[in-house]
N, C-alpha and C positions, 0 to 999 in steps of 0.2 A: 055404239049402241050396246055390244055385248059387255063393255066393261061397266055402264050405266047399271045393265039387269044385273049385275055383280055386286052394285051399290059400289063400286071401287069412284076414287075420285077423280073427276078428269079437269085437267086444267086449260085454259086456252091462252096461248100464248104467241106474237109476234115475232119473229127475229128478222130482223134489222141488219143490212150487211150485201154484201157479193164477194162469190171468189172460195179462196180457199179458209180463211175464218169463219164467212157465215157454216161453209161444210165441217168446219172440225167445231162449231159450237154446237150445231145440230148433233152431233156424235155425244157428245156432252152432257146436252140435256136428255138426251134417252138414256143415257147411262145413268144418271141424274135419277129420273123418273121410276128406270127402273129399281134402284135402289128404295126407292121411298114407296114404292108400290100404288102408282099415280098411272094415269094414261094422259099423253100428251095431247092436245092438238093444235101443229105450229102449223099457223099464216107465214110465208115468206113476205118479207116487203125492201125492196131495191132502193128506192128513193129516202134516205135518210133526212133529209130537207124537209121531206112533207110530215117529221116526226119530230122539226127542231133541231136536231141531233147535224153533227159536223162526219164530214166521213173518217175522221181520226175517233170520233166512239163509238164508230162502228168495230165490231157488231156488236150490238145491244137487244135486248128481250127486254118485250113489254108486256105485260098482264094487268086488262081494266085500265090501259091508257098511260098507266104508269112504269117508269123506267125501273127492273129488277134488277139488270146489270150490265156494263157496257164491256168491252174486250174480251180476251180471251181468259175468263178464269179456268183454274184446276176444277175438275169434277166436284172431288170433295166440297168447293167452297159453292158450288152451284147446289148441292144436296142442301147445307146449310140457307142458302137463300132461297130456293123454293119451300123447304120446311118452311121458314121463318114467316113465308107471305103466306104458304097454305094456314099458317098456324093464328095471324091476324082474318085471317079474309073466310075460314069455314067456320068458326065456330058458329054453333048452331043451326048447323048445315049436313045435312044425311046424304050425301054423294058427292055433287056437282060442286066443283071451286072456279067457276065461271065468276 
């Protein structure tokens, strides 16, 4: 809410996974985020199966249903792919990249 009244953008995001990948992607994307000056909000979700996905792409992020990216990438490449989707998916858009 507080970053909403800031007009800053918040994104909503899945990650996909267990163990110690799901926790070092989460580390990832906040780093991620905060770089790009975004606020996150990540759903956890276990069950890879019920997303298509095999537990070899896990862990994967999803935003609006759609796969952002699956394993472990580098930071930097995760700043690159959430620019890239906020950059298709707000325009025309004054806050929220839901």
């Amino acid at each position: 809410m507080y970053a909403q009244a800031m007009n800053q953008k918040v994104m909503q995001l899945t990650v996909i996974g267990t163990g110690e990948s799901l926790l070092r992607i989460q580390k990832r994307l906040s780093c991620a985020a905060a770089e790009l000056g975004i606020t996150l909000q990540v759903g956890i979700d276990k069950s890879p199966e019920a997303w298509g996905l095999t537990y070899v792409q896990t862990s994967a992020v999803m935003a609006q249903g759609k796969c952002l990216l699956t394993g472990l990438k580098r930071t930097e490449d995760i700043v690159t792919i959430l620019r890239t989707w906020l950059a298709k998916n707000t325009s025309g858009c004054a806050g929220n990249a839901k």
